[in-house]
N, CA, C and O of each residue as an XYZ file, in Angstrom:
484
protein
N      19.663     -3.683     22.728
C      19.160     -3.702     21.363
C      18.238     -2.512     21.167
O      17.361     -2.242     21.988
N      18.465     -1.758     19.991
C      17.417     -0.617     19.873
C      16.995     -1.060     18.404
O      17.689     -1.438     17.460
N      15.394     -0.857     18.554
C      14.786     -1.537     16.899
C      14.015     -0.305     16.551
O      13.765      0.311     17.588
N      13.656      0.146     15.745
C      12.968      1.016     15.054
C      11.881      0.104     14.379
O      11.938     -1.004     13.847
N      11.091      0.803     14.559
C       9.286      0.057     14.169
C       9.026      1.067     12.386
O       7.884      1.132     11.932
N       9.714      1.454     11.941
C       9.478      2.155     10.850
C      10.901      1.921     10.115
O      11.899      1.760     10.817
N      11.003      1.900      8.624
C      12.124      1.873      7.559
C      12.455      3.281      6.853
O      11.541      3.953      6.376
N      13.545      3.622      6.814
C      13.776      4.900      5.862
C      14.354      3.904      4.895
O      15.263      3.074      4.895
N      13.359      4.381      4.006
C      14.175      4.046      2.259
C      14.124      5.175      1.292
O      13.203      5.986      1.196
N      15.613      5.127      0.329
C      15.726      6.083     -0.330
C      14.257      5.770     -1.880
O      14.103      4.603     -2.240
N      13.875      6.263     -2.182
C      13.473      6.042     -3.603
C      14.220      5.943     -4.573
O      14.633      7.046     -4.929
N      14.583      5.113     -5.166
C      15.199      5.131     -6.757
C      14.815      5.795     -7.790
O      15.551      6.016     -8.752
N      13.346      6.268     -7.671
C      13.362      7.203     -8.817
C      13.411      8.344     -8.970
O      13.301      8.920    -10.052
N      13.696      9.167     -7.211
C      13.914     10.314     -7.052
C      14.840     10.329     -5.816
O      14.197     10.164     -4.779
N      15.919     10.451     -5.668
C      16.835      9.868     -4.770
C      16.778     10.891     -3.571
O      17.117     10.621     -2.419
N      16.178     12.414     -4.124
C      15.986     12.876     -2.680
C      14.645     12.977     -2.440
O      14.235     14.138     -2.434
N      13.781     12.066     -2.226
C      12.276     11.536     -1.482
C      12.883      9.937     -0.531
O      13.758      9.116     -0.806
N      12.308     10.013      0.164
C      12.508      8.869      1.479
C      11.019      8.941      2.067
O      10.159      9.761      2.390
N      11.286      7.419      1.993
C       9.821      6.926      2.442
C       9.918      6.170      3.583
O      10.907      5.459      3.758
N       8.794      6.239      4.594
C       9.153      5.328      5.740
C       7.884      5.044      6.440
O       6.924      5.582      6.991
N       8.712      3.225      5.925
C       7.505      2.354      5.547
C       7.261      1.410      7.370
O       8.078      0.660      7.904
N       6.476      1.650      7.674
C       6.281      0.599      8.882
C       6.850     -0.845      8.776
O       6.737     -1.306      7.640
N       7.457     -1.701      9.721
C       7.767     -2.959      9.826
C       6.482     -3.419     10.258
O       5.604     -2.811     10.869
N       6.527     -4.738      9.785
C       5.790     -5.554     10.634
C       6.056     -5.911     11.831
O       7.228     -5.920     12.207
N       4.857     -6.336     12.808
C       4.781     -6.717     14.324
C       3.771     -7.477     14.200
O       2.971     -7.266     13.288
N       3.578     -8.610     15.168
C       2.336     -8.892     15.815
C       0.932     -8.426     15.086
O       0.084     -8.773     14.265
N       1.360     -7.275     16.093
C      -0.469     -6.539     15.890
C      -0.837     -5.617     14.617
O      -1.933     -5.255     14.189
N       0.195     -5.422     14.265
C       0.371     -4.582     12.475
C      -0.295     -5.615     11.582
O      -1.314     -5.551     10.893
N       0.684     -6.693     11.824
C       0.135     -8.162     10.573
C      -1.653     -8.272     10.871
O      -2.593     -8.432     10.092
N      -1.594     -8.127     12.160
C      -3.035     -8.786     12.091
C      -3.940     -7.645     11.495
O      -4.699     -7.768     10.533
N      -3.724     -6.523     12.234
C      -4.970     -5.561     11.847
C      -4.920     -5.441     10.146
O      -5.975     -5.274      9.535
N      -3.726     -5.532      9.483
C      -3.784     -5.293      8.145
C      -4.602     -6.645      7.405
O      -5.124     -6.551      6.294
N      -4.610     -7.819      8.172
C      -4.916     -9.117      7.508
C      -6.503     -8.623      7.600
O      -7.328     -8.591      6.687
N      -6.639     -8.308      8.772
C      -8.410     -8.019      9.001
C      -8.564     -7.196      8.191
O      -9.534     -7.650      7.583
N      -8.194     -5.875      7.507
C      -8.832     -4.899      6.717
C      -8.883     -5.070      4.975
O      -9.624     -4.568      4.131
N      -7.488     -6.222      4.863
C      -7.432     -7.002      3.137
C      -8.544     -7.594      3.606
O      -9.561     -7.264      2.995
N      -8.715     -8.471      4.617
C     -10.069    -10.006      4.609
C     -11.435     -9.302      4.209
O     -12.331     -9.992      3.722
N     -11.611     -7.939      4.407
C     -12.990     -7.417      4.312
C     -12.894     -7.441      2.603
O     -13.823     -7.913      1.948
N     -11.990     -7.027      2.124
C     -12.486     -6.966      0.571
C     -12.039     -7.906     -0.388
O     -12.430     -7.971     -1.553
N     -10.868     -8.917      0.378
C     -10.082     -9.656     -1.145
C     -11.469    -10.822     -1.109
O     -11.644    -11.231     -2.257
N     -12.406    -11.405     -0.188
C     -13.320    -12.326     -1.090
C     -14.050    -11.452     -2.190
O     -14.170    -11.944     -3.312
N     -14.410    -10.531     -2.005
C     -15.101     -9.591     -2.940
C     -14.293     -9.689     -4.602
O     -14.707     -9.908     -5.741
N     -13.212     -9.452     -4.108
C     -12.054     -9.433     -5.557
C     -12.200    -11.067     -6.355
O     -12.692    -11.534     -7.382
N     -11.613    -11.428     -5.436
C     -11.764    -12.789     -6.256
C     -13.317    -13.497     -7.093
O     -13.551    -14.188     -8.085
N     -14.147    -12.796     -5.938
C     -15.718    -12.984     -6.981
C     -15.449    -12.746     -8.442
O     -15.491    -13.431     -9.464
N     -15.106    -11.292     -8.082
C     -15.201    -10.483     -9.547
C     -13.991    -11.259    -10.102
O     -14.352    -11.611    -11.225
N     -12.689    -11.722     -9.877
C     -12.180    -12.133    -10.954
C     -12.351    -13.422    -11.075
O     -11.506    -14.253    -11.407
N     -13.268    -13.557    -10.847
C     -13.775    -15.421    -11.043
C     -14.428    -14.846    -12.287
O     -13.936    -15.415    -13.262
N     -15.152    -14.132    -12.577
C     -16.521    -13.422    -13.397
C     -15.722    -13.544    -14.890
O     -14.520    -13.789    -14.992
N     -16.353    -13.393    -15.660
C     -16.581    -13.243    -17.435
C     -16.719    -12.199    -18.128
O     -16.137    -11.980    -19.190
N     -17.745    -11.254    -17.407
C     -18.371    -10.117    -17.622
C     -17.321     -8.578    -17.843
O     -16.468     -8.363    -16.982
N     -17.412     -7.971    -18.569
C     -16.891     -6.877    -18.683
C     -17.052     -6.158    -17.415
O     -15.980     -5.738    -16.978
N     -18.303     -5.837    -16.542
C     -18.235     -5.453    -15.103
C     -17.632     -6.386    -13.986
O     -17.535     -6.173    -12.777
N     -17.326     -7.274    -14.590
C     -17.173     -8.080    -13.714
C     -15.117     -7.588    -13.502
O     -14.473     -7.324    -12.487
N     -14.877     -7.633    -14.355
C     -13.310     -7.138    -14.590
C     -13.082     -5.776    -14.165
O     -12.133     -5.555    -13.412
N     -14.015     -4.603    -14.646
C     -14.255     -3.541    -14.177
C     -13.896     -3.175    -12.188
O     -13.199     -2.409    -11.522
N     -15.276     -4.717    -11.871
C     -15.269     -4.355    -10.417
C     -13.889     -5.226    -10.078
O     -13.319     -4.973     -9.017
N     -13.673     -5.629    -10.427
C     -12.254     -6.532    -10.204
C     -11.242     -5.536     -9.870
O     -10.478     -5.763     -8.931
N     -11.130     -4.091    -10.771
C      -9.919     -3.464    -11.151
C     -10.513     -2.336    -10.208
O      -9.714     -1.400    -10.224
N     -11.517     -2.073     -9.455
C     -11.666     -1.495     -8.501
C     -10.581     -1.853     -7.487
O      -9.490     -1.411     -7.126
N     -11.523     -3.014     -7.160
C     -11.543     -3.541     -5.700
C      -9.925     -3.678     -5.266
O      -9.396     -3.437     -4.182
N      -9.372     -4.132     -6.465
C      -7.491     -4.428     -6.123
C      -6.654     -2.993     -6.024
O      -5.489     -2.809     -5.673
N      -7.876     -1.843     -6.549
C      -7.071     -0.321     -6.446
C      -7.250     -0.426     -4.962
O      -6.289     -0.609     -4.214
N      -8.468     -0.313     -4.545
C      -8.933     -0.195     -2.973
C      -7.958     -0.924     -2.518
O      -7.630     -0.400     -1.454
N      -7.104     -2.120     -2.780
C      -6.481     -2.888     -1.954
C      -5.223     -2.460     -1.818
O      -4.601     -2.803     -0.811
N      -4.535     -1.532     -2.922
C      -3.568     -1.427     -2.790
C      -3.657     -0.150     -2.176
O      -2.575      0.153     -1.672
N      -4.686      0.860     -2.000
C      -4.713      2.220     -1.567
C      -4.655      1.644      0.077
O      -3.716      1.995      0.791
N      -5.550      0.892      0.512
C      -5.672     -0.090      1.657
C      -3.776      0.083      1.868
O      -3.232      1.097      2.306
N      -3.154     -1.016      1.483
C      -1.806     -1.190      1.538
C      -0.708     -0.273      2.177
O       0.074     -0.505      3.099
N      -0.984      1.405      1.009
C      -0.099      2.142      0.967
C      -0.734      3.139      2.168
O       0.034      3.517      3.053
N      -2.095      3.546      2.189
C      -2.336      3.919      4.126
C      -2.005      3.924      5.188
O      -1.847      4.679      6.147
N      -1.867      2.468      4.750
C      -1.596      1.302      6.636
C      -0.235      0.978      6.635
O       0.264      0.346      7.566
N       0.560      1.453      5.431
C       2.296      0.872      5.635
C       3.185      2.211      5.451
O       4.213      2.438      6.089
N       2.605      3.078      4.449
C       3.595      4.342      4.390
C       3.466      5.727      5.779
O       2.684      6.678      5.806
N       4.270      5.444      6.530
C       4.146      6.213      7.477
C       4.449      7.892      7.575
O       4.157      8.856      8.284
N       5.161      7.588      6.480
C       5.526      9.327      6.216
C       6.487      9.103      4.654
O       6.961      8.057      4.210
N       6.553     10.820      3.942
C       7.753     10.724      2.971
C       7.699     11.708      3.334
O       6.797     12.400      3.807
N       9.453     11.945      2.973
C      10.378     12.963      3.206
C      11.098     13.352      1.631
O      11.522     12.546      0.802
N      11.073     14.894      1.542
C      11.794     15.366      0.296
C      10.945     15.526     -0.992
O      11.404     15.592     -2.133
N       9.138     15.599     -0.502
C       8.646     15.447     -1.883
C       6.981     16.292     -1.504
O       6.075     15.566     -1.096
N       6.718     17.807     -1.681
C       5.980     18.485     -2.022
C       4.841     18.226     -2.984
O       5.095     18.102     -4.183
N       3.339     18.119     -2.436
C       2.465     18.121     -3.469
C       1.743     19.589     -3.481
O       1.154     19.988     -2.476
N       1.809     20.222     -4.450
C       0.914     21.796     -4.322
C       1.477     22.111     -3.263
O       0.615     22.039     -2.387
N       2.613     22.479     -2.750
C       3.526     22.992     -2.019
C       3.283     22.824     -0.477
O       3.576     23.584      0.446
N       2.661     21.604     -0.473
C       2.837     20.893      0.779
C       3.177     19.911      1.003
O       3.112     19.154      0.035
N       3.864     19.134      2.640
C       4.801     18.306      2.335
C       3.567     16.787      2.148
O       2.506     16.564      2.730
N       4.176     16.140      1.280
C       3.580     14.881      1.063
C       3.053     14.014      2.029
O       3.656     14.093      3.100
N       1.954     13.062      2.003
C       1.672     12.319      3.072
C       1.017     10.833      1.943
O       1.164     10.773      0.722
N       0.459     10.013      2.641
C       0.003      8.982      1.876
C      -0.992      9.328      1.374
O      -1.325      8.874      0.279
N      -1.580     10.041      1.902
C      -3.094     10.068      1.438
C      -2.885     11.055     -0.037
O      -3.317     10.826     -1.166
N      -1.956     12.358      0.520
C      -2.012     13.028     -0.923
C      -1.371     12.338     -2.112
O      -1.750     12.265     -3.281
N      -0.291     11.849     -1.496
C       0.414     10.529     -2.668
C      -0.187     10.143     -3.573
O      -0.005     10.380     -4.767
N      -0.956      9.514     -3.079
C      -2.321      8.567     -3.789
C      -3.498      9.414     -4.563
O      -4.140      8.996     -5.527
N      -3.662     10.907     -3.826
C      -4.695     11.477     -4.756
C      -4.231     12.128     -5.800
O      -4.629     11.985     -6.956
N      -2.860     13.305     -5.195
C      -2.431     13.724     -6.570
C      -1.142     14.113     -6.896
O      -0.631     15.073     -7.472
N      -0.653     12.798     -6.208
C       1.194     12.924     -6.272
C       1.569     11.934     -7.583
O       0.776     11.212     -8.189
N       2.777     12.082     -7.803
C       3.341     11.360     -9.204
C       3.010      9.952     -9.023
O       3.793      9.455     -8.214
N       2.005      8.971     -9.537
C       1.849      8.070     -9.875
C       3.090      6.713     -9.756
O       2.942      5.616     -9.218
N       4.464      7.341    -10.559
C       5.386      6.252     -9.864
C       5.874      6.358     -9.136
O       6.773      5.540     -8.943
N       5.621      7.636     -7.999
C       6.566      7.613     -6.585
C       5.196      6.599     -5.810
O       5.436      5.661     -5.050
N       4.025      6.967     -6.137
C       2.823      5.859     -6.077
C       3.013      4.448     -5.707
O       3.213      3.789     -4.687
N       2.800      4.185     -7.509
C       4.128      2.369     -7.315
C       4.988      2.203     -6.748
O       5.075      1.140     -6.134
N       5.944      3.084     -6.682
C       7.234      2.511     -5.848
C       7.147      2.233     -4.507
O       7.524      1.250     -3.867
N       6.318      3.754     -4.012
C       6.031      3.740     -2.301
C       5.341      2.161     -1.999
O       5.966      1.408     -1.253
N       4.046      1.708     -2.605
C       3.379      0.708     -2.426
C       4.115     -0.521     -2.394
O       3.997     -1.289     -1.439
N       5.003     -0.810     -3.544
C       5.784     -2.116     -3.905
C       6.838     -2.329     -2.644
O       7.011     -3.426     -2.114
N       7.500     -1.140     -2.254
C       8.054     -0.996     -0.644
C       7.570     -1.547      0.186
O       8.085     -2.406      0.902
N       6.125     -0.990      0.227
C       5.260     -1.192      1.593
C       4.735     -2.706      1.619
O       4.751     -3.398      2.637
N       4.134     -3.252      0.013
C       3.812     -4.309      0.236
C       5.224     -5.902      0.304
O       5.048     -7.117      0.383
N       6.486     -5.065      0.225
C       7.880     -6.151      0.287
C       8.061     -6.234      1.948
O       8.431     -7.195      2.623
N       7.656     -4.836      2.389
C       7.691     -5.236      3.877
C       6.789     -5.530      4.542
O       7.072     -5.665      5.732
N       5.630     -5.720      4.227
C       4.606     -6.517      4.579
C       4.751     -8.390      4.626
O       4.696     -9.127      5.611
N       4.887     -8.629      3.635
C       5.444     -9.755      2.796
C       4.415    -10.958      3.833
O       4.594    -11.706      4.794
N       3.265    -10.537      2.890
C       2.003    -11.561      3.587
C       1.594    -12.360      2.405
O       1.330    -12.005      1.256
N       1.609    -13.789      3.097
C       1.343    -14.705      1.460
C      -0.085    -14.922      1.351
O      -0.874    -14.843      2.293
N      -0.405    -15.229      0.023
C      -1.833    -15.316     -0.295
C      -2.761    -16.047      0.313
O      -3.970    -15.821      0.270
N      -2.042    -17.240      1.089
C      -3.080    -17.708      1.878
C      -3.345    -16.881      3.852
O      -4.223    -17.276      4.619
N      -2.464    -15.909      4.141
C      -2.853    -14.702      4.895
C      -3.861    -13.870      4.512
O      -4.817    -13.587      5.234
N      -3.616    -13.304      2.956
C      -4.712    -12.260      2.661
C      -5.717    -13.067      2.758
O      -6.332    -12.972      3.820
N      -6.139    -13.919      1.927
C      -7.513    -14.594      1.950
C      -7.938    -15.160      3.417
O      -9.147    -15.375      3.502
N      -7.310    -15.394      4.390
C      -7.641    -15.530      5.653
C      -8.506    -13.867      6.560
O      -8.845    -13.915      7.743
């Protein structure tokens, strides 16, 4: 049996970018559960809240979670230049196209596929 610990997926909204998203393991699930656990009680405070800051810090904290997400799961993309260097997660996220953004993340968090009572653990 030969397994690959990483996914090549094509993107749909740009068919030549490929993203490759880590599988889960063991020790992947956990370290990612430990680094959501530090901030999702924080989130849920704030969206317990009423307050206009309170929604504010809400719409932080779930960016942080998903920047969190797309860090720790997108291992590389292929086929997609930011300021004429090749893409990585980190630039993705600062100043790459927004829906190769979403898409990469929605990937990362389908192969994650941790249910809500994991994150909050």
């Amino acid at each position: 049996m030969t397994y690959e610990s990483d996914e090549r997926i094509r993107s749909s909204i740009q068919p030549d970018v490929f993203y490759l998203v880590r599988r889960m393991s063991f020790a992947r699930r956990l370290d990612l559960m430990r680094r959501v656990r530090a901030i999702a009680p924080k989130l849920e405070f704030f969206q317990a809240g009423t307050s206009e800051q309170d929604k504010i810090d809400a719409g932080v904290l779930s960016a942080e979670i998903d920047d969190l997400y797309l860090e720790w799961g997108l291992q590389g993309i292929e086929g997609l230049e930011i300021d004429g260097v090749a893409a990585t997660s980190r630039t993705l996220a600062e100043r790459g196209p927004e829906e190769l953004f979403r898409e990469a993340l929605l990937l990362v968090k389908a192969v994650c596929r941790l249910s809500e009572a994991e994150i909050k653990n």
